[in-house]
C-alpha positions, -999 to +999 in steps of 0.1 A: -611-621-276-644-600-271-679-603-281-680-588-314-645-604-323-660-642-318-689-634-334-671-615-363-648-647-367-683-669-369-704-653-393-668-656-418-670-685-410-705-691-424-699-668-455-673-688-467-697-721-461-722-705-479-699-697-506-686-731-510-715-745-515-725-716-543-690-725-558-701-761-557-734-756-571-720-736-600-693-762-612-725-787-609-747-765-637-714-760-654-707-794-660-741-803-673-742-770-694-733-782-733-706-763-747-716-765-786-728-732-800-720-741-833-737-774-834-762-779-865-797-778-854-811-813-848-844-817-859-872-815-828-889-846-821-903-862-792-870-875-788-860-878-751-824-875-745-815-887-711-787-869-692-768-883-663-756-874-639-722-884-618-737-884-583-700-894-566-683-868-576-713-840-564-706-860-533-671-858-529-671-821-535-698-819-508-678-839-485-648-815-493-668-785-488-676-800-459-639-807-450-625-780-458-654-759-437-643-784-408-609-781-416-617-741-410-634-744-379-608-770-365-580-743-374-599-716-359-609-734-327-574-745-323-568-706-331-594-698-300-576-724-280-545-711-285-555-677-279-579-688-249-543-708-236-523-679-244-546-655-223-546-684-194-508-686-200-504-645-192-531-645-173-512-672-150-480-651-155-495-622-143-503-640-116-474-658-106-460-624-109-484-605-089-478-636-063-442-632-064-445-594-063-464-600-034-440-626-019-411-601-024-432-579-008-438-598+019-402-613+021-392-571+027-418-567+053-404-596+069-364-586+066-375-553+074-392-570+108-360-586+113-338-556+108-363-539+128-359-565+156-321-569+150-320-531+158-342-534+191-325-563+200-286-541+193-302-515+211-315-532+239-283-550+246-261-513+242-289-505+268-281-531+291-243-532+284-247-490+296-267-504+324-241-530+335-211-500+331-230-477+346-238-498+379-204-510+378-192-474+377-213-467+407-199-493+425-161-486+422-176-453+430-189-458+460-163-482+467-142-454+463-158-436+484-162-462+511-119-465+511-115-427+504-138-429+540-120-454+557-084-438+546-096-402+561-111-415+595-076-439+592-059-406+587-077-389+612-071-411+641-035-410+630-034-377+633-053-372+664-024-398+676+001-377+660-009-344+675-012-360+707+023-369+701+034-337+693+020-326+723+030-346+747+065-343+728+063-306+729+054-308+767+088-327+767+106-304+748+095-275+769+105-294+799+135-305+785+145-270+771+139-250+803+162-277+818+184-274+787+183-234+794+192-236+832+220-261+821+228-237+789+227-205+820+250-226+843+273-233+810+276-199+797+287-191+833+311-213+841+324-211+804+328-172+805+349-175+836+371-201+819+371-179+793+383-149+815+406-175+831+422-187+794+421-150+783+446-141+809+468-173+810+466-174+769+476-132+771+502-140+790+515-176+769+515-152+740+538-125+754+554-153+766+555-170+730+563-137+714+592-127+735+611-164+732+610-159+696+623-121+696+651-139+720+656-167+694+661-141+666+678-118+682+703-145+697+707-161+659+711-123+646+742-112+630+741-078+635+753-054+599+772-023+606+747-002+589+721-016+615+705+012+638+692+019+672+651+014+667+648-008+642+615-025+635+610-047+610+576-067+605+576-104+589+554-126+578+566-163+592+548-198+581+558-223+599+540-260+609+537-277+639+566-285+659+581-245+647+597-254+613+600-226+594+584-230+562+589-194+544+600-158+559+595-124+540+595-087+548+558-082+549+552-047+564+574-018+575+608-017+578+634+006+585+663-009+582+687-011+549+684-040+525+716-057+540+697-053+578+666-067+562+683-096+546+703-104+583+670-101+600+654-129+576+691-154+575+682-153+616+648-166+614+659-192+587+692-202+609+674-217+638+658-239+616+625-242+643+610-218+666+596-223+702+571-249+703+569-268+733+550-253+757+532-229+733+507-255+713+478-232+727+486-204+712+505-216+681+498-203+647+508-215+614+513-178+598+526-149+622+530-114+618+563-111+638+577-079+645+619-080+651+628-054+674+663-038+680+667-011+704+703-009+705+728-030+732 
């Protein structure tokens, strides 16, 4: 409430005192007042006629004037205290909610210190953590390193060793091939001329070989009439060790008759075996045998 409000609210409050007591006054004249207009006139004299008048109740509407102008200025003042409690009561929200505006305020700038912190704190710690992997990165590194190192000059020496190996190795195998050479000279040598030897021995075991078979044949053939003076006739024999004969054919010329041919083949058949003994050196399991007949 302003100024001119409280001092509006006071001088209503006096007007309607003031008009009380008017409003009292007027009942008083009122009630003395006589209220016969159409009395008959009374003959004047020096007659005094004495009027009285009730003092108690003048009083008792003064004291509820004066009651009811209390009563007033009780109900306003309670009015103003209300009012005045009313402003205290907002004015004591607004501050409890300018406090708490500020507290909330405060409580942010606080949790927003602690996140802040919080985040340092995170990011100090991923820091250190990067620290920590990195170092221990550089370590294996160089421990790497260090055994990569030691496995190289390792693999160094054993190769130096290796080489010197090699090398004392290949001095050996030179050695031992020029010996191996001389021998391989000497070898060749004495193998050609047992060679030479075998060729003419083996020449002559197969001649040998040949003609006991053509004997063989020839003894077990029974000659055909229609045979003829110079008749050759070449076979294919398989045989197995020991001579069995496995299989004869005509494989090759021939120019002799069909019933020549098949007498040629019954005598290689009919000795069951041909020469063995003696001629394991030269022995074949498939010959190309050529049956000869020259006339007797």
């Amino acid at each position: 409430m302003n100024f001119w409000q409280e001092l509006f609210a006071r001088l209503r409050a006096v007007a309607l005192a003031i008009g009380v007591h008017v409003l009292m006054a007027v009942l008083v004249v009122l009630g003395t007042m006589s209220w016969e207009p159409f009395r008959k006139p009374q003959p004047v004299g020096l007659t005094i006629e004495a009027v009285m008048v009730d003092t108690s109740e003048l009083k008792k509407q003064r004291d509820a004037a004066k009651e009811a102008v209390e009563k007033e200025n009780r109900r306003k003042q309670r009015a103003e205290e209300l009012e005045s409690q009313k402003k205290r009561e907002q004015e004591q929200k607004k501050k409890l909610d300018k406090e708490a505006a500020e507290q909330r305020k405060r409580d942010l700038e606080e949790q927003r210190k602690r996140e802040a912190q919080d985040k340092l704190q995170k990011l100090r710690m991923e820091n250190e953590r990067k620290l920590e992997e990195e170092r221990v990165k550089q370590k294996r590194e160089l421990e790497d390193i260090t055994k990569q190192r030691e496995e190289a000059e390792k693999k160094r020496k054993l190769e130096a060793e290796r080489l010197k190996q090699i090398e004392a190795q290949k001095e050996k195998s030179v050695a031992e091939q020029q010996r191996l050479q001389r021998e391989a000279v000497a070898q060749r040598k004495a193998d050609e001329e047992a060679r030479e030897f075998r060729a003419g021995q083996t020449a002559t075991l197969s001649d040998n070989y040949q003609a006991a078979i053509q004997a063989q044949v020839t003894q077990n053939w029974l000659r055909p009439p229609t045979a003829q003076s110079g008749l050759r006739c070449t076979l294919k024999i398989v045989q197995i060790p020991g001579g069995e004969v496995i299989s004869a054919a005509i494989a090759g010329t021939c120019n002799g008759d069909e019933a020549t041919r098949r007498s040629i083949l019954a005598a290689v058949e009919r000795g069951g075996a041909l020469p063995y003994r003696g001629f394991e050196n030269v022995f074949q399991r498939e010959i190309d045998f050529i049956f000869i007949y020259d006339g007797d």
